[in-house]
Every structure is written in C-alpha cells, then in structure tokens.
SEPAKE-760023 format. One record per residue (C-alpha): residue number from 1; residue in one letter; x, y, z. Coordinates in Angstrom, 3 decimals, m for minus. Each point is the difference from the previous one (the first is absolute). Example, Ala and Ser with C-alpha at 12.3 -4.5 7.8 and 13.67 -1.06 7.14 Angstrom:
2
PT    i  aa         X         Y         Z
PT    1   a    12.300    m4.500     7.800
PT    2   s     1.370     3.440    m0.660
This chain:
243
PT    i  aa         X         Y         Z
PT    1   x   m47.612    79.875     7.806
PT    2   x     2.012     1.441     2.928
PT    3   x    m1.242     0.870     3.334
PT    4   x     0.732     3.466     0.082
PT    5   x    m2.110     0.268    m3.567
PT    6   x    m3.254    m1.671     1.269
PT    7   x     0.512     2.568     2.534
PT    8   x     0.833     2.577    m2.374
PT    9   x    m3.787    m0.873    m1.841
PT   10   x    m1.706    m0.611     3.363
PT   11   x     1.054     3.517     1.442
PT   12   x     0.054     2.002    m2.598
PT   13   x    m3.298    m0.027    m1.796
PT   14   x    m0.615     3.844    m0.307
PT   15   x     3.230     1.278    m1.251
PT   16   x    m0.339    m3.014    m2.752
PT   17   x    m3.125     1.488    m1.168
PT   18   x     1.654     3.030    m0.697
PT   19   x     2.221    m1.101    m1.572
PT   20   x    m1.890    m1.732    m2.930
PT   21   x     0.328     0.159    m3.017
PT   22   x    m2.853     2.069    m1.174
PT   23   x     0.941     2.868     2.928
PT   24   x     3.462     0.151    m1.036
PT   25   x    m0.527     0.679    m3.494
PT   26   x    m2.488     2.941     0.793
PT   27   x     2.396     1.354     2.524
PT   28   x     3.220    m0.324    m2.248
PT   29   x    m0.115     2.497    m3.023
PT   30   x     1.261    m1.829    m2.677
PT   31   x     0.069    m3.515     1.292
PT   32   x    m0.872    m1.550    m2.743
PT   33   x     2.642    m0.638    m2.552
PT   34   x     0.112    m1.337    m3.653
PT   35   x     0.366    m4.105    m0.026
PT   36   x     3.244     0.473    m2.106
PT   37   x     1.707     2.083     2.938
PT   38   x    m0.962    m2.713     2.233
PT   39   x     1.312    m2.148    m2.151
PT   40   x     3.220     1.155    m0.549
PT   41   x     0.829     0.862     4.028
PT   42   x    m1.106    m3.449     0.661
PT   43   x     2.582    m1.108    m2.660
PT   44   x     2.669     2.269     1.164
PT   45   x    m0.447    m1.138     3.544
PT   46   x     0.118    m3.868    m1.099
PT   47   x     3.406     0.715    m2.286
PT   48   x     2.149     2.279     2.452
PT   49   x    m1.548    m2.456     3.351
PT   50   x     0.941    m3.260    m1.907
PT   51   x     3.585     1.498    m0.823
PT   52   x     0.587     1.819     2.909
PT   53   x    m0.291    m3.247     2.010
PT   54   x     2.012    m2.078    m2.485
PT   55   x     2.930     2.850    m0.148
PT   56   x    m0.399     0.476     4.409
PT   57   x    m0.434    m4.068     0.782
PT   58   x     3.438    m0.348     1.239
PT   59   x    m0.233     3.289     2.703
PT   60   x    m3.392    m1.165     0.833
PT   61   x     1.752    m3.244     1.070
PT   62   x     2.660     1.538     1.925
PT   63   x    m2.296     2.390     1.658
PT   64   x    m2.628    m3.317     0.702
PT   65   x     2.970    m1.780     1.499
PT   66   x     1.012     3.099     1.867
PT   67   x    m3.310     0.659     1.740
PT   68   x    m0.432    m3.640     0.807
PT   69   x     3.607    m0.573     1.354
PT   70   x    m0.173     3.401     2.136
PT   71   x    m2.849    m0.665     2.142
PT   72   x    m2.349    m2.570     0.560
PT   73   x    m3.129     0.163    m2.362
PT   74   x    m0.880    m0.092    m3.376
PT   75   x     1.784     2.181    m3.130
PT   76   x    m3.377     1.268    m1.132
PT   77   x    m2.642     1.643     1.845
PT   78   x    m3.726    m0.036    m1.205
PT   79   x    m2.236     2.948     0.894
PT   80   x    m4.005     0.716    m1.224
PT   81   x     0.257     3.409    m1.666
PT   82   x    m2.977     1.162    m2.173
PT   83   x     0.238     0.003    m3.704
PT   84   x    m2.050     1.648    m3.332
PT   85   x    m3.795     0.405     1.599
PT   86   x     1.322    m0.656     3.524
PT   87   x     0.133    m3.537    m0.848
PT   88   x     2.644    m1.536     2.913
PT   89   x     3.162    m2.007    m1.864
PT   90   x     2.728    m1.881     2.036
PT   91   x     3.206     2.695    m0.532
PT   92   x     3.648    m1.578    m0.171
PT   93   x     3.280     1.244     2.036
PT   94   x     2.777    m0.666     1.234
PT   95   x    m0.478    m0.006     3.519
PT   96   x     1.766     2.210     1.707
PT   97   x    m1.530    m0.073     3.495
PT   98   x     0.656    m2.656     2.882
PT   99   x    m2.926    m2.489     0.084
PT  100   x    m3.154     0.714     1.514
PT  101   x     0.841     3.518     0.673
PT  102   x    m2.974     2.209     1.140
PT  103   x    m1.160     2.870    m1.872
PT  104   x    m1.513     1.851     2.541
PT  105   x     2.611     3.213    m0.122
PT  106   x    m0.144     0.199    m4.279
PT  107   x    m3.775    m0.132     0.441
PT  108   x    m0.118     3.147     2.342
PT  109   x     2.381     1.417    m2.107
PT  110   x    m1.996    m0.010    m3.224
PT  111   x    m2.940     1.452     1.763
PT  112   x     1.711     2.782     1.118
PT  113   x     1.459     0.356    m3.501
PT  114   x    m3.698     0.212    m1.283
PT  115   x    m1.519     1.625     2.248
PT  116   x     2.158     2.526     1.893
PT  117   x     0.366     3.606    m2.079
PT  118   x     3.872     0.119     1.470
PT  119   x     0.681    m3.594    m0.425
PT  120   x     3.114    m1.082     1.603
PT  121   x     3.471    m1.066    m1.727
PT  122   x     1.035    m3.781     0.793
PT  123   x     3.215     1.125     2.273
PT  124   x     2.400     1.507    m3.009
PT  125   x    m1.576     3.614    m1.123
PT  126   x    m2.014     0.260    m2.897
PT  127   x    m0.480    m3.843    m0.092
PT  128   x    m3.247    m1.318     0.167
PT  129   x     0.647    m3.529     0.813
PT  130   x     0.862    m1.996     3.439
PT  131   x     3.884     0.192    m0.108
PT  132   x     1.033    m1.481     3.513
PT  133   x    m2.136    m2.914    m0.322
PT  134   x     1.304    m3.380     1.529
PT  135   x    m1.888    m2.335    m1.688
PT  136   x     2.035     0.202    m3.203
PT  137   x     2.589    m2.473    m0.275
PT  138   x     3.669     1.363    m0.736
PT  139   x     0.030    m1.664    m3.965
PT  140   x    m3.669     1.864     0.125
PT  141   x     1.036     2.957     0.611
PT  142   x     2.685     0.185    m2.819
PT  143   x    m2.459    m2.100    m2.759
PT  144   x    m2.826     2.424     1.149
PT  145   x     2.316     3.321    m0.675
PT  146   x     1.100    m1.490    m3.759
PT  147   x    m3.532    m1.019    m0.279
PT  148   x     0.801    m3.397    m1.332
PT  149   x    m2.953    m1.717     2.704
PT  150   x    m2.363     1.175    m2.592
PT  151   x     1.281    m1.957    m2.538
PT  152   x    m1.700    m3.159     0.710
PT  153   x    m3.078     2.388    m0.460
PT  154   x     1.112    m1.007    m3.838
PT  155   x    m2.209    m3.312     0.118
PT  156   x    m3.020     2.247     1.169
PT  157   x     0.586     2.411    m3.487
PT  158   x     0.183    m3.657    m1.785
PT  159   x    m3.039    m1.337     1.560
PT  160   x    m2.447     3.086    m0.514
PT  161   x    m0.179     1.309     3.601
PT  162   x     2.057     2.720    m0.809
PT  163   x     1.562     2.326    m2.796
PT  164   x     3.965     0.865    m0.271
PT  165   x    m1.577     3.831     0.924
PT  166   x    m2.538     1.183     1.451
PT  167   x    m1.508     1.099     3.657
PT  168   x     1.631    m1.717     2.706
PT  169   x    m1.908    m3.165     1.011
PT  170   x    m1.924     1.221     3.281
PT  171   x    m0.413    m2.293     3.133
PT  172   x    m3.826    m0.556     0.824
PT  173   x     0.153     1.761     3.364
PT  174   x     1.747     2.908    m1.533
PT  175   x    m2.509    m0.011    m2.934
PT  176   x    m3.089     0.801     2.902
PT  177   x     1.856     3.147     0.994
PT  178   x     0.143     1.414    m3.277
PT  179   x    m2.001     3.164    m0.586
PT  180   x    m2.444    m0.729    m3.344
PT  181   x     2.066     2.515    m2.038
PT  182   x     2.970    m2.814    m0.060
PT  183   x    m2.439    m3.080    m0.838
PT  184   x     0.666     0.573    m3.701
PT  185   x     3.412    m0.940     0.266
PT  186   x    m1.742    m4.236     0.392
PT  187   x    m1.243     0.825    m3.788
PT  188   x     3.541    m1.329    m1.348
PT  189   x     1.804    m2.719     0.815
PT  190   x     2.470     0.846     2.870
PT  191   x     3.555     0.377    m1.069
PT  192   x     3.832    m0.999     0.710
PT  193   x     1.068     3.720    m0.556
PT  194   x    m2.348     2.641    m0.482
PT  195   x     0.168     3.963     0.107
PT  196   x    m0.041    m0.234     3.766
PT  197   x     2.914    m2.088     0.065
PT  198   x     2.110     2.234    m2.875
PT  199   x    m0.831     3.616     2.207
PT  200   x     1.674    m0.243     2.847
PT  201   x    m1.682    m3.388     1.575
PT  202   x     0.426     0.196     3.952
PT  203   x     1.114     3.474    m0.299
PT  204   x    m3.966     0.658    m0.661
PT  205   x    m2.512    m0.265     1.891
PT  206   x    m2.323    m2.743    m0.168
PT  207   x    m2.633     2.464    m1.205
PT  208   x     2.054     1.825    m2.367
PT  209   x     1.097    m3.820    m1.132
PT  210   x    m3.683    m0.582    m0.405
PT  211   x    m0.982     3.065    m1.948
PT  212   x     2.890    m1.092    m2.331
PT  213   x    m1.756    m3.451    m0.785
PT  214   x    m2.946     1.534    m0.875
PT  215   x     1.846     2.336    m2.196
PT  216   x     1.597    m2.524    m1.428
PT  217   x    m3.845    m1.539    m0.605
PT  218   x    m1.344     2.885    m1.485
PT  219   x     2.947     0.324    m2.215
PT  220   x     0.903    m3.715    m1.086
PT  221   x     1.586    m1.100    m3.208
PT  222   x     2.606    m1.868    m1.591
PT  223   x     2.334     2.812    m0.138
PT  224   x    m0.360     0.936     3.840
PT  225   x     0.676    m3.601     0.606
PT  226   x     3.459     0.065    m2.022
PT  227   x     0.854     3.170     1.313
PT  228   x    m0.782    m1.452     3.750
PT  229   x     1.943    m3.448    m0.201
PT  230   x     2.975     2.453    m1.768
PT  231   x     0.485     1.878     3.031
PT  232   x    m0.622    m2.794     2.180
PT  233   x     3.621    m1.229    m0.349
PT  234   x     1.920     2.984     0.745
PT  235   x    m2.576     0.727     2.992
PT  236   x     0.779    m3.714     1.070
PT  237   x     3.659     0.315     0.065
PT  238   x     0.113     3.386     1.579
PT  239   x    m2.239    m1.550     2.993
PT  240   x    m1.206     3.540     0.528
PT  241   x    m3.393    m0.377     2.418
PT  242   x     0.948    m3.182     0.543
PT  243   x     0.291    m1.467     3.782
C-alpha cells in the first residue's frame, strides 16, 4: 500500500462513511441493477479492455518509449483516485507532467471550479481546464490532447477498478469538496469515457460535468454504454474540449 493511500484512509474517515455502501444505494434511485446487467458490462469491459490493449500494444510502446526518452522519469504515472463506494484504486497514465511537479495551482483551481458561481475559464474562453500550465511535458501535452495517456487506464478496466464508461474516477481531495447531491456518482464503477467526457468535456464546467455523471447514474444501461463508447471516437479525434 502506497503512502499517499494510508494517508488517503488516515485523513479521510468522514467522507468514507458517506460514501458506503448502504448510503449510496438509498441516495441513488435505481442503484441497484439486475445481476445479469452486471454481468454482461463486466463482460463487455473484460472483451473490448483485453482487445483494445492487444490491437494498441505497439502505440503504447512507442508512446512508453517516448515519455521515457523525452524527459527524465518514468512512462507511467500512478495516482489514488476513488473508485465504486469511494473505495481508493491506484489509476494508470501516461505521465505527462515533469517529475515531482507540485499541484498547488490545479488544486486552487478545482476549488474555485466547485465552489465559485462564475467559475473561471483555464486561460482559452469557455475552457474549464488549466491551459498555460508548465508542468506538462511537450509529448504530454500532445498525448494528453489525443487522449491516448488514458489508455494505460486499460489495465485498471481489466483489473476491476474501473469500467470502459462510467463517472470519471475522482481524486480523494476533490471527492471532500463535492456537494452530497454528486456522491451518487461513487455508486458505479468510475469510467474511461463517460457522458461527461462525450458532452463537451473541458468545455463544461466541472459542475455541469458532475451533474452529467450522475445523469449518467440515474440513467445507466447497456445501451447508454454503447451509445457512449460510439461517440467516444469521433469526440476523441475531433479533440474538441480537449487541452
């Protein structure tokens, strides 16, 4: 167990309550869902993760060697983000930042995203993200605007810790800002796409983004699913929202 999740339990104790899951499934409407569904998302997940990553091996090789070659560090970064319940998960990327870059700046950022009734853009209009920011690497910046540093996020949809859709997978210091309304969203398994990411991503803001993964709670089934990872491709490759 990491450092920054014995922390993560030590620190944290209240908002893990709340998220439990007894309290989520009286606050989501319809949270609980026939075994079959389960079932068959789980098995979709398993089949497209398992052949995405045999079909992508060869970019995620370049793009490994890439990162590594660039600057000095690792190719993938490891982050604690909270998963189904609020259950905390090691996340996969690319890393796309220089190493041991503070984030001081994104965490002010987010609060004021959350908080603030006017919440600011992140220097490009109507972008709700932190565009100038000079702790992403050049390679970062281009892998982070194709999205291809989530891949590696693959393994987590193999292992459990996440689902190929779904809400995305919350940091725990951004999870105790959260009005209750949003805690439903932790009733699922967090996502690699989601309705968030397929309406606009960093052209919403994060509120609007988190209304959406509730949304996407209340309404979940297969079909949403198909319909999400369907428009995730064109939404990829027109990099619209995207920083």
């Amino acid at each position: 167990m990491t450092r920054s999740m014995r922390h993560w339990g030590k620190g944290s104790t209240a908002l893990h309550e709340s998220l439990t899951p007894a309290s989520l499934r009286s606050a989501a409407p319809g949270a609980a869902r026939a075994d079959t569904t389960r079932l068959t998302k789980r098995l979709l997940d398993l089949a497209v993760a398992t052949a995405g990553l045999a079909l992508l091996s060869p970019l995620l090789v370049v793009v490994a060697g890439l990162v590594w070659r660039t600057t000095p560090g690792p190719a993938l970064f490891r982050q604690i983000r909270l998963g189904k319940d609020g259950t905390p998960f090691v996340l996969f990327k690319f890393r796309t930042m220089y190493t041991d870059s503070r984030d001081d700046v994104h965490r002010e950022y987010v609060r004021k995203l959350l908080t603030e009734d006017e919440p600011p853009d992140g220097g490009r209009s109507g972008v709700y993200k932190l565009q100038h920011d000079e702790r992403i690497t050049p390679i970062g910046r281009l892998i982070r605007r194709t999205s291809i540093d989530e891949l590696p996020q693959l393994f987590n949809v193999i292992r459990g810790d996440m689902s190929l859709v779904g809400p995305r997978p919350a940091l725990p210091w951004e999870a105790q800002m959260l009005d209750a309304v949003h805690l439903t969203r932790f009733s699922v398994p967090p996502g690699l796409t989601g309705l968030w990411q397929v309406s606009g991503r960093n052209a919403l803001t994060m509120k609007q983004g988190l209304e959406l993964d509730v949304e996407y709670v209340r309404a979940q089934r297969l079909a949403l699913d198909l319909w999400i990872l369907l428009k995730t491709i064109p939404v990829v490759l027109s990099t619209h929202g995207a920083l």
